[in-house]
VOBA-1610 file (N, C-alpha, C; in pm, whole numbers, padded with zeros to 5 digits, always signed):
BEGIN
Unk-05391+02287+02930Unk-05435+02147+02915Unk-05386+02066+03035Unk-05462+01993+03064Unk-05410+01922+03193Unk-05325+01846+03171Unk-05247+01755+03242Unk-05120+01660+03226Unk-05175+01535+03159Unk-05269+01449+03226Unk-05330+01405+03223Unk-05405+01318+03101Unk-05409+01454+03011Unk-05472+01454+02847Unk-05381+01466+02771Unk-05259+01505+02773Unk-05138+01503+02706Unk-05108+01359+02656Unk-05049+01394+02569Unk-04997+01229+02476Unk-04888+01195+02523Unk-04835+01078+02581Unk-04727+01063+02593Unk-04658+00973+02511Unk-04512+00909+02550Unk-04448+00825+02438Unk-04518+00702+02492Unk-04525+00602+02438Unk-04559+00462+02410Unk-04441+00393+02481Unk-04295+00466+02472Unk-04194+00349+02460Unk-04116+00406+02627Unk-04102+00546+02595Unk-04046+00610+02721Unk-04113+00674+02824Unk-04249+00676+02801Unk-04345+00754+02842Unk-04340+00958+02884Unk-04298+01045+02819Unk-04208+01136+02792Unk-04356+01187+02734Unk-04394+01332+02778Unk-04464+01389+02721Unk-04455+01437+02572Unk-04573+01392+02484Unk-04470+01485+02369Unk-04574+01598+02324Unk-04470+01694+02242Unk-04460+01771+02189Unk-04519+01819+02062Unk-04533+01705+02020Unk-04578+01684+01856Unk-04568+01529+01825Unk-04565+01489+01677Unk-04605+01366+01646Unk-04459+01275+01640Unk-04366+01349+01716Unk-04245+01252+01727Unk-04190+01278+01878Unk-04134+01174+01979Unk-04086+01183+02117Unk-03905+01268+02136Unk-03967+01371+02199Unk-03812+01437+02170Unk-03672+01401+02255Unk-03747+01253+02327Unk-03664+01160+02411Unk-03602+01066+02351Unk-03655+00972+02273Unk-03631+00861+02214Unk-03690+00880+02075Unk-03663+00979+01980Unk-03743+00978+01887Unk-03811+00890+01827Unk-03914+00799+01893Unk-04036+00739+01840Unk-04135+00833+01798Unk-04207+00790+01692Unk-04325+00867+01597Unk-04463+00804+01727Unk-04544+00912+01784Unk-04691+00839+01802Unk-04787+00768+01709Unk-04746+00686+01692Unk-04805+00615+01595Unk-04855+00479+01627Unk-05005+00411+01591Unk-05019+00301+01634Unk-05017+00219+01477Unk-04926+00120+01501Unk-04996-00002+01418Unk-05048-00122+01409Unk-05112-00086+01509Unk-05250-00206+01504Unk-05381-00119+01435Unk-05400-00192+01326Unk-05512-00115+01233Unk-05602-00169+01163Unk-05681-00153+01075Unk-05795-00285+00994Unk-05709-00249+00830Unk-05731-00361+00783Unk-05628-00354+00627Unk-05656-00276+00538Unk-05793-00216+00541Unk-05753-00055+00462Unk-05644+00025+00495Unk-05626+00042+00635Unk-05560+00151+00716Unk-05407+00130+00628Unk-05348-00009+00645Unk-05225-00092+00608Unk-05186-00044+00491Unk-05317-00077+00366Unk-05321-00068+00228Unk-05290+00084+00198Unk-05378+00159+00256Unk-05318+00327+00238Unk-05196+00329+00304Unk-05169+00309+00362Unk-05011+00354+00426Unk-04876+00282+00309Unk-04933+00181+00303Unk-04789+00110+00181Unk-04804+00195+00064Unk-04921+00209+00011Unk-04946+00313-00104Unk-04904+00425-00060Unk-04879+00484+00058Unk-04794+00671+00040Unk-04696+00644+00084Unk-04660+00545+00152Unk-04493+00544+00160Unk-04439+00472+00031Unk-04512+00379-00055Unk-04507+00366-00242Unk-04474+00497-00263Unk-04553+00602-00267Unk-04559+00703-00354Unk-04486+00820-00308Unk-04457+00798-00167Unk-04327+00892-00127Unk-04206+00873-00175Unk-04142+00716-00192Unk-04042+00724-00267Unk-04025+00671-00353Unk-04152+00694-00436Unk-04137+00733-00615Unk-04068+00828-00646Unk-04125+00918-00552Unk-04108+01062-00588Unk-03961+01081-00562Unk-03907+01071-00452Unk-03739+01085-00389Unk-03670+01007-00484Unk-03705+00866-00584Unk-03647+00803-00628Unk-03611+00932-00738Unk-03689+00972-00830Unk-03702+01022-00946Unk-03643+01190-00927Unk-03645+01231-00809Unk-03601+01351-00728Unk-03449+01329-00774Unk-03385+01200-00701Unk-03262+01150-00718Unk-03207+01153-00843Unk-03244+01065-00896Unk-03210+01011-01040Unk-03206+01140-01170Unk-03303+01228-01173Unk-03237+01271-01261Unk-03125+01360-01220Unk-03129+01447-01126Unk-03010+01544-01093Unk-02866+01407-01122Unk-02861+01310-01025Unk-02762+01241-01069Unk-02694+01193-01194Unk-02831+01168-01295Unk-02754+01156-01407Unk-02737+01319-01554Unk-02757+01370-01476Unk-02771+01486-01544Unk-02689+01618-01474Unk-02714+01613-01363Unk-02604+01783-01318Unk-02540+01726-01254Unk-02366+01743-01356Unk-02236+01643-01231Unk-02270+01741-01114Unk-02216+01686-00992Unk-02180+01718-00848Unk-02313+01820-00805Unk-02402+01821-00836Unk-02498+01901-00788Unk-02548+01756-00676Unk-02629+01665-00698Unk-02661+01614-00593Unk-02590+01602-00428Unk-02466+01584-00450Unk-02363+01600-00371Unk-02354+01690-00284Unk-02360+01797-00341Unk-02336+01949-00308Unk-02475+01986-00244Unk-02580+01938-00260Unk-02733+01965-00227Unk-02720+01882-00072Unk-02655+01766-00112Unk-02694+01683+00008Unk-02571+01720+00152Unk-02489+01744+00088Unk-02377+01798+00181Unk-02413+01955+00260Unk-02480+02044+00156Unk-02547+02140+00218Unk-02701+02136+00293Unk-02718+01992+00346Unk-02809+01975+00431Unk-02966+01943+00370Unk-02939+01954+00231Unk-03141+01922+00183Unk-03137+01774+00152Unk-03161+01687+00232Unk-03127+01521+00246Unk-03289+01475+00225Unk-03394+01560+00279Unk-03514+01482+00280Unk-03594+01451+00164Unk-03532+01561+00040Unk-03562+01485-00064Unk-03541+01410-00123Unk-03425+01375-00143Unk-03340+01283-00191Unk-03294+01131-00125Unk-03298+01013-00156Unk-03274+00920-00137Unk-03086+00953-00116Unk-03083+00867+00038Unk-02970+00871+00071Unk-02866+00836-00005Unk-02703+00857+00002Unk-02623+00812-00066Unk-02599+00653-00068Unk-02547+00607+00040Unk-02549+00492+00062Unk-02626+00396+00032Unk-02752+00440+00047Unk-02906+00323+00035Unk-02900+00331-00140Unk-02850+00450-00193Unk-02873+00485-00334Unk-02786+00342-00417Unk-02691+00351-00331Unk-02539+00291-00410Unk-02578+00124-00381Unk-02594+00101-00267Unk-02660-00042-00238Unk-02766-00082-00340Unk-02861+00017-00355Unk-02960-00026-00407Unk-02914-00041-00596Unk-02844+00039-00612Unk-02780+00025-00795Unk-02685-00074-00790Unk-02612-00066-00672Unk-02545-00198-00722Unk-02604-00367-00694Unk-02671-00388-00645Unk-02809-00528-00660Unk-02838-00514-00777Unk-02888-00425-00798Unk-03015-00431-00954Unk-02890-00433-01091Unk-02762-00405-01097Unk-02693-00360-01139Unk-02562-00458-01176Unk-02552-00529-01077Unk-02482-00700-01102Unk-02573-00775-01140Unk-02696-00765-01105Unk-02787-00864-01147Unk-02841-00874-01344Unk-02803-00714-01352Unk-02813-00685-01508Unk-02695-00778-01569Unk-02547-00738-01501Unk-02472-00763-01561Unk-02465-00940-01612Unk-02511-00999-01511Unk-02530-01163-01495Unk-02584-01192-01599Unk-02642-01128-01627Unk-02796-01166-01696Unk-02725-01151-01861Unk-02653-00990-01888Unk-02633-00995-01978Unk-02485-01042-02033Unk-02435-01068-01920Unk-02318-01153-01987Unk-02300-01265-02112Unk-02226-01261-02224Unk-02257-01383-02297Unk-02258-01502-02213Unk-02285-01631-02327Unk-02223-01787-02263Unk-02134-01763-02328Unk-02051-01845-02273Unk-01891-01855-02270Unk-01890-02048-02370Unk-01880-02043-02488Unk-01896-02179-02536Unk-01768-02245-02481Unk-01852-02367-02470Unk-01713-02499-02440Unk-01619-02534-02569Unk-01523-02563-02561Unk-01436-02549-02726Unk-01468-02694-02744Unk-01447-02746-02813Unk-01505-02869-02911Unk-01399-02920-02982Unk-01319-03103-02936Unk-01243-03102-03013Unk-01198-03084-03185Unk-01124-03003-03234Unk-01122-03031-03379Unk-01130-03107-03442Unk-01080-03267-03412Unk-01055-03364-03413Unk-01230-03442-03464Unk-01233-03447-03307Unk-01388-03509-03301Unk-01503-03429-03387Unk-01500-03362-03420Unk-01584-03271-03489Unk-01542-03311-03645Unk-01403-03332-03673Unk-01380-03382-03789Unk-01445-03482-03809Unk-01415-03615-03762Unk-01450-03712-03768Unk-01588-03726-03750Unk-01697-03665-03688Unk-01836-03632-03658Unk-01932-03637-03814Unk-01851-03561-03884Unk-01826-03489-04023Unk-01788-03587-04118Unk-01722-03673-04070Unk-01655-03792-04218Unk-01774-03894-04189Unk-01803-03903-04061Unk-01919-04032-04065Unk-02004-03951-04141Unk-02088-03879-04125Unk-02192-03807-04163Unk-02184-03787-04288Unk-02089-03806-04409Unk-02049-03806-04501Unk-01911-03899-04588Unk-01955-04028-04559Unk-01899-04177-04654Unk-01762-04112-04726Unk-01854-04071-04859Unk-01760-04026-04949Unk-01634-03959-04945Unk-01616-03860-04863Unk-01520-03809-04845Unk-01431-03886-04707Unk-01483-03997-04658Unk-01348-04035-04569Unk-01233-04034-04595Unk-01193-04075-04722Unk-01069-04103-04784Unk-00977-03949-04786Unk-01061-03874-04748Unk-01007-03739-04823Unk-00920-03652-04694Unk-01033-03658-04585Unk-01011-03622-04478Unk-00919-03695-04377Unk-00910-03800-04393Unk-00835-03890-04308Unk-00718-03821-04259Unk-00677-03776-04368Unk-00503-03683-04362Unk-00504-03600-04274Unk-00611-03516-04310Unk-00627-03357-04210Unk-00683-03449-04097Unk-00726-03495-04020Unk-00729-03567-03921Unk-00651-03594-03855Unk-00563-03667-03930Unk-00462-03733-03828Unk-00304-03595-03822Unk-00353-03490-03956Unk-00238-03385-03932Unk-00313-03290-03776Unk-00415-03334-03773Unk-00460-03221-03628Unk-00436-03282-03505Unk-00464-03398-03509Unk-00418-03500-03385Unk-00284-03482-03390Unk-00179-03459-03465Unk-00050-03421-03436Unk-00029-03333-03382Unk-00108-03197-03438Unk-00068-03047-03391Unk-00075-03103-03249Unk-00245-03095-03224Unk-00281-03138-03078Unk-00215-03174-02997Unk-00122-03297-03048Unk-00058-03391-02930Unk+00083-03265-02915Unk+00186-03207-03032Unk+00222-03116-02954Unk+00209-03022-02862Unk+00053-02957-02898Unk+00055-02875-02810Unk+00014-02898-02654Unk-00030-03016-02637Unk-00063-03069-02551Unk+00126-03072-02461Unk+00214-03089-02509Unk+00317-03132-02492Unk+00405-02966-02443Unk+00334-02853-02451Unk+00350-02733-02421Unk+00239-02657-02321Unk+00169-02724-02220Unk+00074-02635-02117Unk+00061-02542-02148Unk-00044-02426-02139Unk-00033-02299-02060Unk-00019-02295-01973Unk+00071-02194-01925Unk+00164-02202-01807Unk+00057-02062-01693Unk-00015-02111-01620Unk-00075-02054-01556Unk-00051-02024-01380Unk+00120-02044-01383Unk+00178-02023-01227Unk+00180-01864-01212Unk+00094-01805-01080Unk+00102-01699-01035Unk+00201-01709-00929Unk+00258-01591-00923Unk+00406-01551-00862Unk+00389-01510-00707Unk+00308-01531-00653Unk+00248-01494-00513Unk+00166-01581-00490Unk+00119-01703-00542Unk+00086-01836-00479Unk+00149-01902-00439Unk+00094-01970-00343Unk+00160-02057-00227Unk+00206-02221-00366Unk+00298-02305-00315Unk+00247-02413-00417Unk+00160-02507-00395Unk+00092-02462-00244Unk-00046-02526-00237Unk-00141-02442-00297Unk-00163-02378-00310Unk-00290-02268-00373Unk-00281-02257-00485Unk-00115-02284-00567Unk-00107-02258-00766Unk-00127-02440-00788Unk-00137-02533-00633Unk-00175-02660-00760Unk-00340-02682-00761Unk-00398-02596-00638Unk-00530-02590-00631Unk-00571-02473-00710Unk-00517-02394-00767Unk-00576-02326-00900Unk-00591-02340-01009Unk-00474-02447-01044Unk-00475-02549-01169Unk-00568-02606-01150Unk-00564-02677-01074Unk-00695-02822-01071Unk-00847-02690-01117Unk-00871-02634-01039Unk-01007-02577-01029Unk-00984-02492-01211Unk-00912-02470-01217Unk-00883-02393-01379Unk-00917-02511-01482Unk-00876-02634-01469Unk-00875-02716-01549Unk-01000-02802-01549Unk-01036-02808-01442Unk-01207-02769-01399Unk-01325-02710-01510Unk-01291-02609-01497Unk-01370-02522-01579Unk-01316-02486-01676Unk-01274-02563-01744Unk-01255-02548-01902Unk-01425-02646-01940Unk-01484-02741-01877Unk-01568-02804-01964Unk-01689-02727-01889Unk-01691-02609-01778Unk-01810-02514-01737Unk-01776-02367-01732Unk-01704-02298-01781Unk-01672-02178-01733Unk-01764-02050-01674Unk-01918-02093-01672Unk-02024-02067-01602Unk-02008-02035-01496Unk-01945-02161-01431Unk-01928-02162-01269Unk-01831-02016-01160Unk-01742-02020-01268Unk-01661-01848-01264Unk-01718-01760-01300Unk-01772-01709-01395Unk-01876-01617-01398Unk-01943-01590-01349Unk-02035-01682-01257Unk-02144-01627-01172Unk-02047-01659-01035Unk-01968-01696-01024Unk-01870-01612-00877Unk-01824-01517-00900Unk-01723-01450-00994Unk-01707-01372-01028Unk-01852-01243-01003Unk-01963-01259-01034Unk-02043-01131-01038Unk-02137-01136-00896Unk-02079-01241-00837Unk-02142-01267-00704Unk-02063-01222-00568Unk-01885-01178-00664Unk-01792-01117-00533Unk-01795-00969-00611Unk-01829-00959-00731Unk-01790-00827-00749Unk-01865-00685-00645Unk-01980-00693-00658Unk-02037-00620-00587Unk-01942-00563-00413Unk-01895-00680-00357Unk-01830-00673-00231Unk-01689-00587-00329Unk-01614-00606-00418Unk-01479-00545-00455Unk-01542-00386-00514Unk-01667-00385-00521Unk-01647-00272-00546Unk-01708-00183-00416Unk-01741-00243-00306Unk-01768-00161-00229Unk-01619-00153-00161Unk-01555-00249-00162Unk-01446-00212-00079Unk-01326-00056-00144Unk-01369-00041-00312Unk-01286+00021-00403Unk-01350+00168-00325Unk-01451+00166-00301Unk-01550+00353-00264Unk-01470+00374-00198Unk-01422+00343-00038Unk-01311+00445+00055Unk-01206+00456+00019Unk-01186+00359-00108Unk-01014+00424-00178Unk-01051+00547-00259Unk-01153+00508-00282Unk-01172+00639-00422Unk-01145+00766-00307Unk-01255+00780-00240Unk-01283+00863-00160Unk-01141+00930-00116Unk-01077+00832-00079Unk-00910+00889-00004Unk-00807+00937-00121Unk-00832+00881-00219Unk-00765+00952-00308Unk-00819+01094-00362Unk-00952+01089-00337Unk-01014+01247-00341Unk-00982+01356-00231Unk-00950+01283-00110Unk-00927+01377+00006Unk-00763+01390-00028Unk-00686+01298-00049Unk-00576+01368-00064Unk-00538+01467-00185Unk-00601+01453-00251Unk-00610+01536-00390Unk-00663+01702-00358Unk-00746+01672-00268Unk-00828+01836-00286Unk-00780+01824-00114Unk-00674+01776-00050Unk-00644+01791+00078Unk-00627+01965+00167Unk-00603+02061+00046Unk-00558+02145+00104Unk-00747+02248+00090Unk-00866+02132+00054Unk-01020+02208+00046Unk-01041+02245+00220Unk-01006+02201+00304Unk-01035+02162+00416Unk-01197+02099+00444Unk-01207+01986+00376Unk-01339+01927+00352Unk-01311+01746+00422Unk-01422+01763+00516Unk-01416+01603+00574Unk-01409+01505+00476Unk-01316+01403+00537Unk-01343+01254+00426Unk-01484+01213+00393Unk-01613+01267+00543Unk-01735+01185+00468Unk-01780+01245+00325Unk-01751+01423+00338Unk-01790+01487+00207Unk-01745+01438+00088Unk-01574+01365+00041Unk-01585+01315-00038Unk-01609+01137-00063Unk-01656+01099+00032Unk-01757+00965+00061Unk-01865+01005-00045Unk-01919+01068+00043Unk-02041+01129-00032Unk-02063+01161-00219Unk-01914+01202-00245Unk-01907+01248-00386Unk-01878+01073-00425Unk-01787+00971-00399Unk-01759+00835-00422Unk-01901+00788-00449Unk-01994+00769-00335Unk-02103+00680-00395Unk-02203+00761-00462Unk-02170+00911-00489Unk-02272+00944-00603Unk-02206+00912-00724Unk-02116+00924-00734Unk-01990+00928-00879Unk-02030+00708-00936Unk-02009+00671-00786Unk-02022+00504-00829Unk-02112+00463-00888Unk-02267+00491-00811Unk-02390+00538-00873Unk-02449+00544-01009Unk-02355+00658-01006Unk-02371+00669-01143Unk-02330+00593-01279Unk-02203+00550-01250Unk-02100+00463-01344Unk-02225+00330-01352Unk-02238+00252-01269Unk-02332+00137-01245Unk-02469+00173-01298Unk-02519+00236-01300Unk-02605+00288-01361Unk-02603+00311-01551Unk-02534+00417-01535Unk-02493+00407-01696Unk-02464+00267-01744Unk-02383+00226-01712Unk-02315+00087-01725Unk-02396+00009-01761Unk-02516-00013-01663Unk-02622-00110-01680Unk-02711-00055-01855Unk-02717+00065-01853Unk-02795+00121-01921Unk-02739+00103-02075Unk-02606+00105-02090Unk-02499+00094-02195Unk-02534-00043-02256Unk-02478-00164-02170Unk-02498-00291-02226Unk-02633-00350-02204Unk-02727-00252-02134Unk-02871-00260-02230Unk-02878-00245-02345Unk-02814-00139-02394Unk-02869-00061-02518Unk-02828-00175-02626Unk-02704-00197-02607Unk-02635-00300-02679Unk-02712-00436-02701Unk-02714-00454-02605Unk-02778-00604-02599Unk-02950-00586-02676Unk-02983-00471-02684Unk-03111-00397-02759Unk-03088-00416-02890Unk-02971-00337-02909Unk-02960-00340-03089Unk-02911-00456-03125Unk-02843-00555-03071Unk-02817-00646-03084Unk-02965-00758-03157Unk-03072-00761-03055Unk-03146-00859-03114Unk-03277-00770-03181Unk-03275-00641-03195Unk-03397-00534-03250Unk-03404-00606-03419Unk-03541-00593-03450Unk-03567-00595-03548Unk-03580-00525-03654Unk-03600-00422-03640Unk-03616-00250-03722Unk-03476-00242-03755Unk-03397-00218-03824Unk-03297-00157-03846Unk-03253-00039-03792Unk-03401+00079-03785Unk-03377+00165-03732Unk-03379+00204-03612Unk-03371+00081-03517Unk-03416+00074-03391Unk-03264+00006-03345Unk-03192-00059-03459Unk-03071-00086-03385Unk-03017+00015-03405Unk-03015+00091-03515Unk-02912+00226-03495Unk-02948+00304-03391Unk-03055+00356-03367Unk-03114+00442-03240Unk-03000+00402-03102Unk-03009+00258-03081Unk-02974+00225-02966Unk-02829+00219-03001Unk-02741+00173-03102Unk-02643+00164-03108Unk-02584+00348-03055Unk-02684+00478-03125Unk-02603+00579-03099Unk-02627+00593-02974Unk-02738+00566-02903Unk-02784+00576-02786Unk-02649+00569-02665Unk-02586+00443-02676Unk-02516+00324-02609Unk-02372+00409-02638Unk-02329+00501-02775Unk-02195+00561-02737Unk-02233+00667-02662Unk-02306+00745-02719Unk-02362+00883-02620Unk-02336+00865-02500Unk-02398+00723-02408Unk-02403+00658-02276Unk-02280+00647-02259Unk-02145+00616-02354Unk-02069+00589-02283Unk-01935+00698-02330Unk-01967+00811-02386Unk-01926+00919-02356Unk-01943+01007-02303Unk-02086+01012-02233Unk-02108+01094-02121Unk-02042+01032-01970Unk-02009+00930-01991Unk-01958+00880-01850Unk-01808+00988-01771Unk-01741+00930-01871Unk-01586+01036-01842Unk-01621+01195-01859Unk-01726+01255-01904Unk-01703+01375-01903Unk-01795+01418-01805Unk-01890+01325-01741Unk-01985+01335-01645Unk-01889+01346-01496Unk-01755+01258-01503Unk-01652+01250-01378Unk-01616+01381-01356Unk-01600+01421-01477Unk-01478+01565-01521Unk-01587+01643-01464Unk-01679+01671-01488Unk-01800+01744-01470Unk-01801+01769-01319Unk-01824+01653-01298Unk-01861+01606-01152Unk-01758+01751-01033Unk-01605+01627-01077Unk-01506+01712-01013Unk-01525+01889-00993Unk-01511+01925-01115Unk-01543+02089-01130Unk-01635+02124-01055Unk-01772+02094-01099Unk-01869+02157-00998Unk-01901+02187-00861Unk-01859+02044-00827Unk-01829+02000-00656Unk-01741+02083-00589Unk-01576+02050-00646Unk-01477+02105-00573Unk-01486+02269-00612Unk-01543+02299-00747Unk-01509+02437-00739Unk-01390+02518-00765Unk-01272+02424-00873Unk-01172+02474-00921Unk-01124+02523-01018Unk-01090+02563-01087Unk-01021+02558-01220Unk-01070+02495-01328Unk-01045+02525-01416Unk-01092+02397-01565Unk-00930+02356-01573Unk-00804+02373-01560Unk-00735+02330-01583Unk-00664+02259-01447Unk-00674+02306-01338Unk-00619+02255-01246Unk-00739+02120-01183Unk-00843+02158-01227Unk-00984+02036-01262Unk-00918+01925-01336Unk-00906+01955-01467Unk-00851+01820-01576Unk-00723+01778-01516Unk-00600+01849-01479Unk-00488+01784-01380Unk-00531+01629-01273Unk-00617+01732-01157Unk-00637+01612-01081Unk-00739+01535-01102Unk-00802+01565-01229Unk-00933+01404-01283Unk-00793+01340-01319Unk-00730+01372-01402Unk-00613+01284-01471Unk-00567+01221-01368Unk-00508+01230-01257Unk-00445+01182-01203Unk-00523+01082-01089Unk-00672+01099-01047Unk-00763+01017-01022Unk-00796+00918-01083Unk-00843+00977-01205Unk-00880+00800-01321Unk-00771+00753-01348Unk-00630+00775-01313Unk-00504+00688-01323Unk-00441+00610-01219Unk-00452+00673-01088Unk-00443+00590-00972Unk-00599+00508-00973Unk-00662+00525-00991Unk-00799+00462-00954Unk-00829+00366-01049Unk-00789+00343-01150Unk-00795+00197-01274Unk-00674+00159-01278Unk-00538+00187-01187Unk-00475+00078-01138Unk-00513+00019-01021Unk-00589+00057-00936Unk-00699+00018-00811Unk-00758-00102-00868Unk-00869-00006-00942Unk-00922-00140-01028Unk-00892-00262-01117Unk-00792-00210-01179Unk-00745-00350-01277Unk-00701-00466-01169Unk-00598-00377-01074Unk-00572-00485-00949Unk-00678-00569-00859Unk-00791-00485-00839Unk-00909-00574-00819Unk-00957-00646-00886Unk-00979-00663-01002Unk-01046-00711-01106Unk-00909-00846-01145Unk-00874-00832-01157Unk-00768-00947-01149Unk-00783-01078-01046Unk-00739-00944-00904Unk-00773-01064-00788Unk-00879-01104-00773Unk-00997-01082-00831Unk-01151-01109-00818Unk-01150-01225-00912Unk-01057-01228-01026Unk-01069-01302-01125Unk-01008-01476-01065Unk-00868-01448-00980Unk-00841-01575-00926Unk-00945-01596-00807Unk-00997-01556-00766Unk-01039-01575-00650Unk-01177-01668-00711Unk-01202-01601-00839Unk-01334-01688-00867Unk-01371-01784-00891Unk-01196-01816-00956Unk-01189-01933-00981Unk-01115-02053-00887Unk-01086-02039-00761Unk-01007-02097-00668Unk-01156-02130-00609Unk-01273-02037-00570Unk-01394-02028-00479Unk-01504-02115-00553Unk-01431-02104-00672Unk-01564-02203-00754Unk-01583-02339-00766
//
């Protein structure tokens, strides 16, 4: 073939080879096209990762550490990446949680609510008056006793600006909640390279790179967020279902969901690393114990923070 008639790159101009530049890997591809051309192309790249989605998803929630182990041994093109996986569950996945969080009611004085109650009913003023004015007593003591809400590592500029903002949101506590589920997402990405390092030092003597157990972190996270979402679905299902037998369904549904979680970890571990059943349950034990003091400690500081930011 002459030179001439050869395709070259668009970007580097590099003869190619086939339908990708083995210089600058650009695809020969034009997109300047008429809107059929457009419309078919969004529809198979739609339907390409339908397919990778659903490729993904069930091995993940169904064979611990097999996805892992697939993707670490190099078959990546079916499967939706780890990372994009974990990004993408945790968006859809705080956004559940927002959603299904209760309201948090405002408390209502006893007092005023009494009295709300004696107008609304003449007859009994005489009766109530007592218990009235015995609650306005309690009240005024306890008023006379704070909750004492000084943290021991605040500045005493930052514990009188946590009061104020605390005392704040006693008449919205809304406003913390949706900060709260608006930093969580960031605390739990920052929690994956701890997990991860506590996996490499654990199986330190596998001789296995930190990304490999990266890799096991945001499938393992994945998953939790996932279930998770799926759990206080179920709940929040039987909760307002009408059938009776449709809340029990979901009620067994929702423990199942959340006893497969811990044995899905345990699972996980074994398959992946390839150890023991007993020297397996050792270091899960000692993972889900350093790792939900990780968390409680996050979840704490996420908790002041939400309310200082709010």
């Amino acid at each position: 073939m002459d030179v001439t008639e050869q395709k070259t790159c668009d970007n580097c101009h590099t003869v190619l080879h086939g339908a990708f530049c083995h210089q600058c890997g650009q695809e020969k591809k034009s997109y300047i096209r008429n809107v059929s051309g457009v419309i078919t192309e969004f529809f198979g790249e739609f339907s390409n990762w339908d397919t990778r989605v659903w490729q993904t998803l069930i091995p993940l929630w169904f064979r611990p550490g097999f996805l892992s182990r697939r993707y670490v041994a190099g078959h990546r093109v079916p499967y939706v990446p780890p990372l994009r996986l974990y990004l993408f569950t945790s968006i859809i996945t705080f956004l559940i949680f927002a959603q299904l969080v209760p309201e948090v009611p405002v408390t209502v004085n006893p007092a005023t609510e009494q009295l709300e109650n004696a107008a609304s009913q003449p007859s009994t003023l005489s009766q109530v008056m007592a218990d009235i004015k015995r609650d306005i007593e309690q009240e005024k003591q306890q008023q006379q006793k704070p909750f004492d809400s000084s943290i021991g590592f605040l500045s005493d500029t930052a514990q009188a600006e946590f009061d104020k903002k605390l005392e704040a949101l006693t008449s919205n506590p809304k406003l913390a909640v949706n900060k709260f589920f608006s930093l969580a997402p960031q605390m739990m990405f920052i929690l994956l390279p701890l997990f991860a390092l506590l996996l490499k030092l654990l199986y330190i003597r596998s001789d296995r790179y930190y990304m490999e157990h990266l890799i096991v972190a945001l499938h393992s996270h994945s998953f939790i967020l996932q279930m998770s979402a799926l759990y206080l679905g179920l709940n929040a299902l039987s909760a307002v279902a009408s059938w009776p037998w449709l809340a029990d369904v979901c009620g067994f549904l929702a423990s199942v969901t959340l006893i497969w979680i811990p044995v899905y970890l345990f699972l996980c571990q074994k398959f992946y690393y390839q150890q023991g059943w007993l020297k397996t349950a050792l270091k899960f034990w000692l993972t889900s114990s350093l790792y939900n003091v990780l968390f409680i400690t996050a979840i704490m500081g996420l908790i002041i923070l939400s309310i200082l930011w709010s």
